[in-house]
N, C-alpha and C positions, 0 to 999 in steps of 0.2 A: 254422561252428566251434561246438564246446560249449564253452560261457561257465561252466553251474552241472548239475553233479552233482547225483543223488538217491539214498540209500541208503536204506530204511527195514531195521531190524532187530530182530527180535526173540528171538536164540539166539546165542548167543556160538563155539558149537561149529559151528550148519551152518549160518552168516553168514559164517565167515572167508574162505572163499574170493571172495565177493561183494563184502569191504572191500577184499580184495587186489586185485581186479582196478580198482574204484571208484580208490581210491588213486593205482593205477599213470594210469590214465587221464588223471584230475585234476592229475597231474605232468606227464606227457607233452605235455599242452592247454593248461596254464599255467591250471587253472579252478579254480572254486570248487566244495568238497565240502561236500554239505550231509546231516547223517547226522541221523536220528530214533531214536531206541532208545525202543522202545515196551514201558512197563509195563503189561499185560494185567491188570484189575480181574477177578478168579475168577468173581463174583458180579455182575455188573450189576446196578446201583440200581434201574432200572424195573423187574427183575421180580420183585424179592422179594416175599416175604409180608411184610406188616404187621408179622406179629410176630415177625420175625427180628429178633436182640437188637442193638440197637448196636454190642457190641466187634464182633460178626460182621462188619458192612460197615466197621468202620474196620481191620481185620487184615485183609479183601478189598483194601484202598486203601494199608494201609500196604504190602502184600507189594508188590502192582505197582510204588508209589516206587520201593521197596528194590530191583526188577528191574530199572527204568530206569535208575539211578543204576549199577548195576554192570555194566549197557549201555555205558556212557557211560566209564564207567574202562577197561574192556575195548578199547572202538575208540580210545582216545585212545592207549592203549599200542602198539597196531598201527600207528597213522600216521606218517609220516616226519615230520620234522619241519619241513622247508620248503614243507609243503601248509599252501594254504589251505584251511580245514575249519573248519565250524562242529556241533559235536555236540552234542545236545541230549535232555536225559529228556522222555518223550510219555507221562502217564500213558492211559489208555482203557481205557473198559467191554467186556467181549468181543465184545457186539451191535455196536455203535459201529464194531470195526475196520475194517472194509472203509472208508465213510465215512471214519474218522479219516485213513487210509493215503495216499489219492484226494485228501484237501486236503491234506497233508504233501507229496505229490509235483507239484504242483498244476503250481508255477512252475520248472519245469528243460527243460533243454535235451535229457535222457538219464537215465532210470530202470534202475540198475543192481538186477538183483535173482538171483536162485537160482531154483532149480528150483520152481515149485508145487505140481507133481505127481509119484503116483509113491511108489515105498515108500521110508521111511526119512526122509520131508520134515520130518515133526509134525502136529499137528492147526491150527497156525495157516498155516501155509502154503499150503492152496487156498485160504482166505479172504482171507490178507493181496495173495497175488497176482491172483484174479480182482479184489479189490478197486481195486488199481493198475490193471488191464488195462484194467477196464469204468469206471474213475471219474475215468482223465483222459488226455488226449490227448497227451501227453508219447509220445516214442519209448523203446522198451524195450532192455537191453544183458541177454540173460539167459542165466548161466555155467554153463557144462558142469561137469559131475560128476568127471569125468577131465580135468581142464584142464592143456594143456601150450600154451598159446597165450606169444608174448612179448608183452608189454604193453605196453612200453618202447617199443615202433615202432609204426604201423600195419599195419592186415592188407594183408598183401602181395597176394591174390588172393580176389576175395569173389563171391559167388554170390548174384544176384536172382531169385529167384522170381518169374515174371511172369502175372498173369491176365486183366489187363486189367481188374481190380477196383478199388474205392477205396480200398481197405484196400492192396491193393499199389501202390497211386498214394499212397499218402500214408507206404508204408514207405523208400519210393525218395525221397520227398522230403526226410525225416528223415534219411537215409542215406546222403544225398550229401556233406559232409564226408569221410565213411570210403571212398565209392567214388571221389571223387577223390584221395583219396590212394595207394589201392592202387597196383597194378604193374597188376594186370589186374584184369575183372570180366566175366564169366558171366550173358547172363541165361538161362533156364531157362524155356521154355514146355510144359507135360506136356500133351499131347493137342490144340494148341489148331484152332479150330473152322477149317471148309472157308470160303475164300474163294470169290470171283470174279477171273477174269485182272485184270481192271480196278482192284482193289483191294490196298491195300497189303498188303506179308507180311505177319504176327504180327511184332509188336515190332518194324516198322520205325519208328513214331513214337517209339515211347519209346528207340532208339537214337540219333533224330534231336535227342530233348531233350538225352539224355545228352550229346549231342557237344555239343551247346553250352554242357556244364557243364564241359564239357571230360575226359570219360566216355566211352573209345571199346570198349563190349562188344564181345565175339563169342556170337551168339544161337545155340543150341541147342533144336532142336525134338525132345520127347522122346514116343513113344509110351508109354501108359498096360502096362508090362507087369508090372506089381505089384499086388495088390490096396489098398497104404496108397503116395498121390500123397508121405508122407513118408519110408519106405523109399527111394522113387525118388531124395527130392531130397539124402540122406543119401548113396546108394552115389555119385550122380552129383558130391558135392562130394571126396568119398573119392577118387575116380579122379583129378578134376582138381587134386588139394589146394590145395583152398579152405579157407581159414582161416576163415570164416564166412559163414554163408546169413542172406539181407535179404529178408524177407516180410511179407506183410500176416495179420492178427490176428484170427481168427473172422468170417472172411465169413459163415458160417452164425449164427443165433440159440443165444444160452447155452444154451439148452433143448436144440435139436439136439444143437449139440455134447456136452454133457453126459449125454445118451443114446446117442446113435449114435457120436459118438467124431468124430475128424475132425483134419484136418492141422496144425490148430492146436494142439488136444490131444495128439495121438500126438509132438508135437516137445517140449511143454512137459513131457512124461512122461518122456523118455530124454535131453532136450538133447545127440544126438551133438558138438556143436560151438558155438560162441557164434553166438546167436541174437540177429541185430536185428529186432524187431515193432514194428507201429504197427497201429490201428486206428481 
């Protein structure tokens, strides 16, 4: 079960959709929401020059208040009022946020956030979000662009992603709440590797856990006929309408991914549908 919510925010305008779904959740679980509204300091202290004048850095410190503060007025107006929620101004240095973000989200049970990637995000949004991703072990809830999901129930029919990774061994474990609640669940192996007669199929252990979560998939072995493994797992949720796909979170190094692109990227860029990640 989710006990405590995590929201961090920093835009009043392409946050709202992320409060709404936070919100709805928080209601539904009977849990604790816990929101951060972060005022972004222009100027970071360590890297000025010497001789940059004092009003300068305290009109760098007063704006970011004056941002979090009207953070905070913003999401209290949105919330229901029979949520528990606790909102809070975060002032931080620019350099700082990733850092700041990573202990703010530190202790929750479900990191609700928006898209990172992708046009039309902002300029703090790769950072704020790689910063969540890489800086704490918290499981992710990350909301589509186009959202028509109800909130109000759980997802009716959900789709796992499976590699046999730690990264998707530890989104499945994060995820179990929501896959036992479904109607159904999908897991989804793209290409996976040749056995021996003697040895188990793909995904019959991680079926076997499931069922004693009380989690009974039907496995789906998918050949590779797309060139992006995300394309595939996007049209394959489309067909079966899945209300959301449960994956693990940069199996490859930041660096790869961030050059070469990759499935974790290419999802967090277009979010077809509500994404759960862990890593």
């Amino acid at each position: 079960m989710f006990r405590t919510l995590n929201l961090v925010v920093t835009d009043s305008t392409r946050d709202t959709p992320a409060l709404a779904v936070a919100a709805a959740i928080a209601l539904r679980e009977d849990a604790h929401l816990d929101i951060s509204c972060l005022g972004v300091e222009p100027l970071p202290l360590d890297t000025m020059a010497m001789d940059i004048p004092p009003i300068t850095v305290g009109w760098g410190l007063s704006e970011a208040r004056d941002q979090a503060e009207a953070l905070v007025s913003w999401a209290r107006s949105h919330l229901p009022a029979d949520l528990r929620a606790r909102v809070e101004p975060v002032t931080v240095p620019a350099l700082g946020l990733a850092s700041a973000a990573a202990q703010l989200a530190r202790l929750s049970d479900l990191v609700v956030m928006r898209r990172p990637y992708g046009t039309g995000v902002g300029q703090l949004a790769p950072i704020l979000g790689e910063g969540l991703l890489f800086g704490t072990v918290a499981p992710f809830l990350i909301v589509p662009d186009e959202d028509r999901t109800d909130w109000s129930r759980p997802f009716s029919r959900i789709c796992l992603a499976w590699d046999d990774s730690d990264e998707a061994l530890r989104a499945a474990h994060a995820a179990l709440p929501l896959l036992r609640a479904a109607q159904a669940v999908d897991v989804v192996i793209v290409d996976p590797p040749a056995h021996a007669a003697d040895q188990p199929d793909p995904g019959e252990a991680l079926a076997l856990w499931l069922a004693r979560h009380d989690v009974h998939p039907a496995i789906t072995l998918l050949a590779r006929t797309e060139p992006q493994v995300a394309d595939l797992l996007t049209h394959f949720c489309r067909e079966r309408g899945c209300e959301a796909l449960v994956m693990g979170a940069f199996g490859h190094s930041r660096l790869r991914e961030a050059l070469l692109g990759g499935t974790t990227r290419k999802m967090l860029t277009s979010v077809p549908l509500p994404l759960v990640m862990a890593r």
